[in-house]
N, C-alpha and C positions, 0 to 999 in steps of 0.2 A: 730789300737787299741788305748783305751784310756790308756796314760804314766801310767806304775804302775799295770795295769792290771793285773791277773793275781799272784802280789805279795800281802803277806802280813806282815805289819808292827806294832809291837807288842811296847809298851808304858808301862812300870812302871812308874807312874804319880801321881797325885792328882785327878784325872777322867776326865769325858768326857762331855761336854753338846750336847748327841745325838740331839737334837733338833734344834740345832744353822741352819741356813738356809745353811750355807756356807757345812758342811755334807747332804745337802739333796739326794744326791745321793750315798754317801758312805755307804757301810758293816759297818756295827760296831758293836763289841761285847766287856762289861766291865763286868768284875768280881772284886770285891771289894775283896782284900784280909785283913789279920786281921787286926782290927781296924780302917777301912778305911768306909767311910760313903757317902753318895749319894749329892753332892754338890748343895748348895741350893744358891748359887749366893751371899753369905753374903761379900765373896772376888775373890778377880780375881780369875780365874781357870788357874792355871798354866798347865793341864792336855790340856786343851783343846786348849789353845794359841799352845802349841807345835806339837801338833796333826795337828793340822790345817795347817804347814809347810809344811806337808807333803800330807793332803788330801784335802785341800780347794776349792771346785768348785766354783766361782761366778755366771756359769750359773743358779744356785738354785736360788739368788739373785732376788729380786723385779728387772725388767726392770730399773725403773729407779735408782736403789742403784750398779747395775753392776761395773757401772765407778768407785765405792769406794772399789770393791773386789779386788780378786785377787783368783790367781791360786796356790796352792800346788805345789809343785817338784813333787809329781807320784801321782794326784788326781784319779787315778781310783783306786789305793790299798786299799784293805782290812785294815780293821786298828782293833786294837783290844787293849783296855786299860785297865790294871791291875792297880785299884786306892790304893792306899795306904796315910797314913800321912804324909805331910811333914810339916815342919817347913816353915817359912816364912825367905827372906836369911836378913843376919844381917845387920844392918846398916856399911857403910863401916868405919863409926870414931868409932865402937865398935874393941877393941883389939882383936887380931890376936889370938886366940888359938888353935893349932895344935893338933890335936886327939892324946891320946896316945895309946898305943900300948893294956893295961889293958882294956882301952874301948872296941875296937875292938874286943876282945875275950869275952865280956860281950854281944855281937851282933850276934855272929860267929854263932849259931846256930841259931835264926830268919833270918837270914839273908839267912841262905842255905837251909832255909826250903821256902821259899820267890824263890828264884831263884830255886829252882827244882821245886816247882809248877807252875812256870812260862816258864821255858826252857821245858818243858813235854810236852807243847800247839804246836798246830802246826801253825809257823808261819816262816820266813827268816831272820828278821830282827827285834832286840831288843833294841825299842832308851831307854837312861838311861838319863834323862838332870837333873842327881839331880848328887850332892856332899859331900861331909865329908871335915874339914878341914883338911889339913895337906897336903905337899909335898913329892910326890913318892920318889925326891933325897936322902930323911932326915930317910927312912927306909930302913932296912937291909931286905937282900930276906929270910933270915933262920926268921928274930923276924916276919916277915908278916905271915909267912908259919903257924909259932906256934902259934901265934893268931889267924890267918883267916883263919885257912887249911879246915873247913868243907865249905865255902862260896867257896875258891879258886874249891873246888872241882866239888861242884857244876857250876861255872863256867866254866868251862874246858870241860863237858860233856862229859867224858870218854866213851868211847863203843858209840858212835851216828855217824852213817856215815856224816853227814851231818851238824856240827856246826852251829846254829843260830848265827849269825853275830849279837855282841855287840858293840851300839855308846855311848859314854859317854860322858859327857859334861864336859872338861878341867876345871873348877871351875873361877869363876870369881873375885880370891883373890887378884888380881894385886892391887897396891894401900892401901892398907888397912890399918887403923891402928893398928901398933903393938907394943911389948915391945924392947925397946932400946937393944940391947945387945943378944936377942932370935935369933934364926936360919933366916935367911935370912930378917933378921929386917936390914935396910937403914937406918940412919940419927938419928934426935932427933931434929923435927923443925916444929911438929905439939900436938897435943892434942889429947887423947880419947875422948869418950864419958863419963867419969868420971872427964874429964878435967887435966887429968896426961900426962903430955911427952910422946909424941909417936914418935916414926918412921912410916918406907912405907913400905908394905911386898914388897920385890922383888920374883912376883911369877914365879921364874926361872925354874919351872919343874909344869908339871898336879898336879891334886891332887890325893889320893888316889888311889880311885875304880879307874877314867879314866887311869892310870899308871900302874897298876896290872901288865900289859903286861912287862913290862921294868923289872920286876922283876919274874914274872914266866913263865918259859916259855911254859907249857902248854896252856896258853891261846894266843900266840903270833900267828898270823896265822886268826884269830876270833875277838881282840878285836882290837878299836879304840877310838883314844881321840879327840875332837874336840877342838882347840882353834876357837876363835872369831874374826873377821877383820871385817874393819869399810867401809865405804862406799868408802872409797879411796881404800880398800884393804889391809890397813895398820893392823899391828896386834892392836885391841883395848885395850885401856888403860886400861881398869877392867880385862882383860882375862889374865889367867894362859899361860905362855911360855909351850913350850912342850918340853924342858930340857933334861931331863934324858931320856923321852919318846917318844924321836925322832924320830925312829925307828914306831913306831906305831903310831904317829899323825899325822892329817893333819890339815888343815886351812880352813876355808866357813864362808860366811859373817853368820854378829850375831848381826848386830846396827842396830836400827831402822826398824826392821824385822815387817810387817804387819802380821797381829796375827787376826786369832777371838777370842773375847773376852765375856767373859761372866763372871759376877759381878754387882758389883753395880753402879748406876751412878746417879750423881746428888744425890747419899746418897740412892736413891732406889734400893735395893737387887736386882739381878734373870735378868740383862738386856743383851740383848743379841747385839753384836756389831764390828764394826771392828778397830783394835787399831795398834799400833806400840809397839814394845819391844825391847829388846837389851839382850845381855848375852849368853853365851856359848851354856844355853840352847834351842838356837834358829837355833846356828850353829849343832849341835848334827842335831837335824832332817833336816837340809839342806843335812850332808853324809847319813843320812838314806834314805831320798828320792831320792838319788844320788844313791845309793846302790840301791835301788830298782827300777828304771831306768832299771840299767844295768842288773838285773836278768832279767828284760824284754825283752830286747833289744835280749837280748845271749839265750833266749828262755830255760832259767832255764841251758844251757848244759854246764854251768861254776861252778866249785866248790865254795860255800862259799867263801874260801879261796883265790882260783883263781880271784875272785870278787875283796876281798882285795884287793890282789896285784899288779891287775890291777888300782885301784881306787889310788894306791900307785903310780904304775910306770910312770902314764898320768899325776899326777899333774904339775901343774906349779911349777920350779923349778929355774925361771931366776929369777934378777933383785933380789929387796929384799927377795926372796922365798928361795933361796940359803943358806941365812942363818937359817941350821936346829934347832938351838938351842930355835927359835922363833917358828918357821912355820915347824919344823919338814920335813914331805916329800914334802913339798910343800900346793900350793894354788889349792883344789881344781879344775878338767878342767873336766865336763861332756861331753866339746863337744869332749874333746881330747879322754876322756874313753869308750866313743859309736861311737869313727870312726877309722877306721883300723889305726895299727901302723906300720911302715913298709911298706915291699912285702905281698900283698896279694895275696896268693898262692893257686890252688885246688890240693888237696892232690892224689896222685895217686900213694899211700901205705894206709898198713893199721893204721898205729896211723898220729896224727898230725903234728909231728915233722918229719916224712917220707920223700922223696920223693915226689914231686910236678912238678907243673908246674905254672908259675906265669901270674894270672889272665890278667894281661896287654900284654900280648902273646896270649891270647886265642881267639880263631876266629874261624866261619866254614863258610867260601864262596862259598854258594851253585852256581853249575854253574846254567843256567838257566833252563836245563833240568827238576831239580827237582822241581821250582816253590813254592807253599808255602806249598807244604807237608810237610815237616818235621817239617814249622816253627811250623803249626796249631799244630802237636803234641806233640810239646816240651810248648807249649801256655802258662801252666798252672805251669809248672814244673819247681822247684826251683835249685841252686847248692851250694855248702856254697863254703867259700873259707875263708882261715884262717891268719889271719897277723902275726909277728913275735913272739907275744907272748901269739897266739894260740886262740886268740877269734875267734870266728864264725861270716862270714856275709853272708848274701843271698842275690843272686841273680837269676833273670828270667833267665836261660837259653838259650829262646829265643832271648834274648837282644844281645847274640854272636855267632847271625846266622845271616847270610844277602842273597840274591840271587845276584848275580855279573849281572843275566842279560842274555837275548837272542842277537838276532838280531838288537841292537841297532841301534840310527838314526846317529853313528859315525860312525859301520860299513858300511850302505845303503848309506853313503856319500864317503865312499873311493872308495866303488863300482862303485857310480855313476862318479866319479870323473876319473876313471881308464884312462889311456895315452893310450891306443890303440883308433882307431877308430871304429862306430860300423858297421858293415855291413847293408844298406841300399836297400837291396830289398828282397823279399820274396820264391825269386827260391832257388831249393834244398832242404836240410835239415834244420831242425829250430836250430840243433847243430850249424849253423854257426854264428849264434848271443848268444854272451853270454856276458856279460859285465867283461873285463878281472880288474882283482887285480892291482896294482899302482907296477909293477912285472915286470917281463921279461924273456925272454927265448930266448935258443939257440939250433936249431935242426941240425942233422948229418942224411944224407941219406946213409945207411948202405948199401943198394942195396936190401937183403933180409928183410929190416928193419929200422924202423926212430930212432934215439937215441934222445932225449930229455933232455936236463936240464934247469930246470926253477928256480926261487928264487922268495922269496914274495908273495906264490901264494898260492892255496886253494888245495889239488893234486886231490879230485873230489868229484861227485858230487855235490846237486845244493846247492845253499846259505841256511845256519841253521842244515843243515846235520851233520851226523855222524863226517865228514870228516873236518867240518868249524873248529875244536876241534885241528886243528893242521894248522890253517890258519897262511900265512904268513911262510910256512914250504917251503924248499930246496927239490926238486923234480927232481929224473931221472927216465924217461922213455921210456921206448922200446916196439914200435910199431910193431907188426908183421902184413905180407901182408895178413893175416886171419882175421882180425878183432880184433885179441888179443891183449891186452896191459897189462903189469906189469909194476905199479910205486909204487918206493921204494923214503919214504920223512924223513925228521926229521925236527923238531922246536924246535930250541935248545934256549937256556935261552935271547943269545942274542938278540931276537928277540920280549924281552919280555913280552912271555908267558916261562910256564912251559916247561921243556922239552916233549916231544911227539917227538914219530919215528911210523914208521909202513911201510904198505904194502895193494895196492889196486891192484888188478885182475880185467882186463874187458874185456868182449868179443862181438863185435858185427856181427853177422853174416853178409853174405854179402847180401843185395837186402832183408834184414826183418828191418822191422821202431823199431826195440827192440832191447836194451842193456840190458846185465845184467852187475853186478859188486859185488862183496864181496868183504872184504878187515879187515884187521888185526890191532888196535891203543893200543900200548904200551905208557899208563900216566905213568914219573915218581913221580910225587909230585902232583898229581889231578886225582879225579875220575869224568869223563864226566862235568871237568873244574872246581872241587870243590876242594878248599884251605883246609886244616887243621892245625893247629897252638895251639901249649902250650897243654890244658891240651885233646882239639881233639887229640893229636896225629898228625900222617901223615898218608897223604893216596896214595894210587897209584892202576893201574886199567890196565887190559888188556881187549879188547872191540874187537868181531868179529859183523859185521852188512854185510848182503847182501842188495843188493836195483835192482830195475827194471826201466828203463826209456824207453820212447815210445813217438815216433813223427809223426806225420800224418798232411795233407794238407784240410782246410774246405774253401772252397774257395779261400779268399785272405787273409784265415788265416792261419797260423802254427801252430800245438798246441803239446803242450810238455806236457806230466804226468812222475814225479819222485816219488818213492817213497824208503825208506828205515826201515829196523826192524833191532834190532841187540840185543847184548848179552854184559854187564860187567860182569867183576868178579873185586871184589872190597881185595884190600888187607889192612889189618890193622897193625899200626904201633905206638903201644903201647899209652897211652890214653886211655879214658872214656868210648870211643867206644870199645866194646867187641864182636859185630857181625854185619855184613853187608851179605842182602842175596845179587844173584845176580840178575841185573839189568835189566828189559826189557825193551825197546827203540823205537821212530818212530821218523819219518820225513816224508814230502808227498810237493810237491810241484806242482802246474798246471798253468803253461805258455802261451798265445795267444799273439801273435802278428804278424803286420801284417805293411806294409810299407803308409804312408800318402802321395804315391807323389813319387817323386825321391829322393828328400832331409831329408825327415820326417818318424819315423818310431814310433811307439806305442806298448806299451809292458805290459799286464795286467797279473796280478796273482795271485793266491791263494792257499795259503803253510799254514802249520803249522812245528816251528822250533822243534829242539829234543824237544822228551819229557818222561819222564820215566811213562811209562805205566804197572810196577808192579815190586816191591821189599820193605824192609820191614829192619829197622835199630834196633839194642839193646844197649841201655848204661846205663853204670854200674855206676853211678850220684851219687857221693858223696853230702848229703841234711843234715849233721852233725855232733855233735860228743859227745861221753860219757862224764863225769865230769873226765874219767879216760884217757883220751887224745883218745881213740879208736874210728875212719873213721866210721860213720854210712853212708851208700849208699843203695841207691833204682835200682832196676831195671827197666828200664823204656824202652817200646817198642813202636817204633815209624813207622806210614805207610807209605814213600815216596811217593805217588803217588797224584800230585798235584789236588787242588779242582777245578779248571778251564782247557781249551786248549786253547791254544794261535791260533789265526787264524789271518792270516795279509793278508792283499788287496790293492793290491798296483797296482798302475796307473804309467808307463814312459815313456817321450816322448823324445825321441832325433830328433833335427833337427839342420841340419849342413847348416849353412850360406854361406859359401865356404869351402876353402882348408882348412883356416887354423880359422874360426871362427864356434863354437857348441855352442848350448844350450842345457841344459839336466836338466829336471825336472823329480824330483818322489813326487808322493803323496800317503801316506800308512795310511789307520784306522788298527786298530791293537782291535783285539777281547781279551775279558780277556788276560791284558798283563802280562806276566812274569808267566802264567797259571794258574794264581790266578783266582777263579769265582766271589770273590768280587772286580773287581779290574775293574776301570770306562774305558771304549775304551780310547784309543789315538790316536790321528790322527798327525802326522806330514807330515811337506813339505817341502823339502829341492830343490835346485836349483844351479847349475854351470853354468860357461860360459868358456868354454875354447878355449886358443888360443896358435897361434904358432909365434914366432918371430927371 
């Protein structure tokens, strides 16, 4: 979006030169209030130089005049200016005189008829870059009230859920001459402009209108003063201290501020151009378009207020900034006030302040079974996540999901890599070649039965199966003379993976080329190898799958079909996720191989690893929050069931040189990998040479 977007910025001013090329893209709406006249270029337009801080496009710009533009603080805001008269500001060797309090009350009713005509508009943000003389420190909060109470009142906007935020321009009285001996008068070592002894004002506090705050506190909360800093950052020399109004001021450069300009030049009325200015009233619209930034940014779900206080709490406050008496809350930091402070937290209550889970914890490590279903359904779908003093930031979703992965070429290399030897000729069963895991075992002949314990090992079925999910697991098993087997495994952390235990059943009759097998996998902290973390929750999973294997002789080959289906139930453990159905499952695996010789053996096949063939996720996706701190969340239902199948084809050749020297090569193309259908083949080729010494 373009900065600003979406806000608008409202200007009590001298008017507007809709026309100026640097507006050519902006809203703009001016209403003349009384006395206020349509500016004909006879003097600078202070209306439009300030405006322009805040909306200035250069893209409008003639091609070759761009290089002399420049950009606005929130060039895509609506801008809206209310022109009224001002005065022109006074020569600074003109004597210092402080408004008195009789004046004030001679205004107090234009004035509040002024400012409710104008607070009635609909807009966020109200820059004020004019002044009145006088110092906030030098007035009493009871003599302001009894003067200014119908203006105060108006400002305050009693009964309006929503205060329009007021910038005011700190007055640029520093310096000035004044009378020897008056209120914050310095010295006696210069001249008026009458040619009488003067002093220097020390403008140690805002003036007026920009100070109100420091004195009422209805408007505390809503209003702000802007002092002015120089190109070093330093506070400038003309600009009013923010004193009394420390509390409510801050600091944004104000010297030498690129301006459009619209006046006279060269003595000709009406020219339209790009200038430099300086004065508080330049800084004023620097926190207004700062201000209007962040209602962006926070997508309106920040209160006014909340705005404020943030614009308050981010400032820069080291080094000279520290001293409030100058700089008030500090220097100005947009970048600090549009980027998280703190923990950035996703709320998993219902106000902001609640219960969380902190975003830098948050993860879902899809095993690879699910592939990119889930990511594609989260594709689109935002999460907010809130810092410590409760701003809103979004983020994709999917950006804290990843898939860990199937049968990788780290796995197919320990495989290939495994310390047993392989069996080299093709009599018998095709069970007798299998490439054993970097593992081991110890068998006991029971008489009625073999006892088995193994470690490091896979407890069955073929490679990407149900059962790979607990590879590297601790295995005992008991062989009966029927064909039966019962193994009981666990893969405990040490081994690290998650914990997984369980139980496989298999039975092969005797003189039939068919096995069956079902078998039982208790995840404690993974569902069919998916991680959860922070504000996922946890997860954990109990998984029943039967499978069917089948081996037969085609000549000089052996062919083996596995295959596997099964069943998750998926359990949830507090987090975003609100429902998980359960989980349907395959695997399928087809072996051929067949001996090259005495020494050489060849091993071809074509599998597809797990893959989740139908289930269906719900979360409850906090996407915001009220102005009143209250968790806005969406309900968002997602399809697991990956857009591609993984199919891998893979070529292995062992031949053994002698006793103690092998080669073993595999080469695998891999079809839609990770069961993405966008997802380009891969083909890898990995190779060993193993020896004994």
């Amino acid at each position: 979006m373009v900065p600003g977007q979406g806000v608008t910025v409202g200007f009590i001013d001298t008017g507007i030169e809709e026309d100026h090329p640097l507006f050519g893209g902006s809203t703009i709406s001016e209403t003349f209030l009384p006395g206020a006249t349509d500016e004909l270029g006879g003097r600078s337009s202070h209306g439009t130089a300030v405006a322009s801080v805040v909306g200035a496009d250069q893209t409008h710009l003639q091609p070759a005049n761009r290089g002399l533009g420049f950009q606005g603080i929130a060039w895509g805001a609506d801008l809206k200016m209310f022109a009224i008269p001002l005065g022109s500001p006074p020569p600074r060797n003109r004597v210092y005189i402080p408004r008195s309090l009789n004046s004030l009350s001679q205004i107090d009713a234009d004035y509040a008829q002024m400012f409710n005509t104008v607070l009635a508009q609909d807009m966020d943000i109200l820059n004020l870059s004019f002044a009145t003389s006088g110092l906030i420190e030098n007035y009493d909060t009871q003599a302001i009230r009894n003067s200014f109470g119908q203006t105060i009142d108006a400002l305050a906007q009693a009964g309006t859920s929503e205060k329009i935020i007021l910038v005011w321009a700190a007055g640029n009285d520093h310096g000035r001459a004044c009378t020897p001996g008056s209120d914050n008068c310095d010295g006696n070592n210069r001249t008026d402009s009458d040619g009488n002894p003067a002093g220097s004002l020390d403008a140690s506090s805002v003036g007026i209108f920009a100070g109100l705050a420091a004195r009422i506190t209805e408007l505390q909360g809503h209003s702000i003063a802007a002092v002015a800093v120089d190109e070093n950052g330093t506070i400038a020399d003309f600009s009013n201290r923010c004193g009394a109004a420390k509390d409510w001021c801050i600091a944004a450069p104000g010297v030498d501020v690129k301006v459009a300009y619209f006046g006279p030049i060269e003595g000709t009325p009406g020219k339209r151009g790009i200038g430099t200015s300086s004065g508080t009233s330049l800084a004023a619209p620097m926190v207004s378009g700062g201000l209007a930034l962040m209602k962006q940014q926070f997508r309106d779900q920040l209160s006014n207020t909340a705005l404020v206080s943030r614009l308050f709490a981010t400032a820069n406050k080291g080094g000279q900034y520290a001293n409030t008496a100058i700089y008030g809350q500090g220097m100005m930091d947009l970048g600090s006030a549009t980027s998280p402070i703190g923990h950035t937290t996703v709320s998993l209550g219902p106000t902001v302040d609640g219960a969380g889970a902190d975003l830098r914890t948050t993860s879902l490590r899809l095993g690879g079974a699910f592939g990119d279903g889930l990511g594609r359904s989260l594709a689109s779908q935002e999460i907010v996540a809130f810092d410590d003093l409760g701003a809103p930031f979004w983020f994709k979703l999917s950006n804290f999901t990843g898939v860990t992965g199937g049968s990788s070429s780290l796995i197919r290399l320990r495989e290939l890599t495994a310390q047993n030897t392989v069996t080299r000729h093709t009599a018998g069963r095709l069970t007798t070649f299998r490439p054993d895991q970097a593992g081991g075992s110890v068998e006991q002949d029971l008489g009625y039965a073999t006892l088995r314990f193994g470690f490091r090992e896979r407890p069955a079925g073929a490679l990407g199966g149900h059962f790979a999910l607990a590879n590297n697991a601790t295995t005992l098993t008991l062989t009966g003379a029927n064909g039966m087997a019962v193994t009981a495994f666990t893969a405990s952390e040490f081994t690290g993976r998650s914990p997984t235990s369980g139980l496989a059943l298999s039975w092969r009759p005797l003189n039939v080329p068919v096995s069956f097998r079902a078998g039982w996998l208790a995840e404690q902290e993974t569902l069919l190898g998916t991680t959860a973390t922070g504000a996922f929750g946890r997860l954990s999973a109990d998984a029943v799958m039967t499978g069917i294997e089948t081996g037969f002789e085609i000549g000089r080959w052996q062919l083996v079909a596995d295959a596997e289906i099964g069943t998750a139930r998926p359990r949830l453990h507090s987090g975003i996720m609100n429902r998980l159905s359960s989980l349907v499952t395959s695997a399928f695996a087809f072996n051929a191989t067949r001996g090259l010789g005495k020494n050489s053996l060849i091993r071809l096949s074509l599998s597809q690893p797990l893959r989740v063939e139908g289930g269906r996720a719900a979360l409850f996706v906090p996407i915001g929050r009220t102005r009143a701190g209250a968790v806005l969340r969406q309900q968002v239902s997602a399809n697991l069931i990956p857009s591609g199948r993984q199919i891998d084809v893979s070529a292995q050749i062992y031949h053994l040189f002698d006793k103690t020297n092998e080669l073993r090569v595999d080469a695998t193309w891999i079809h839609n990998p990770g069961h993405q259908a966008r997802a380009k083949p891969a083909l890898s080729l990995l190779a060993c040479w193993q020896f004994e010494f």
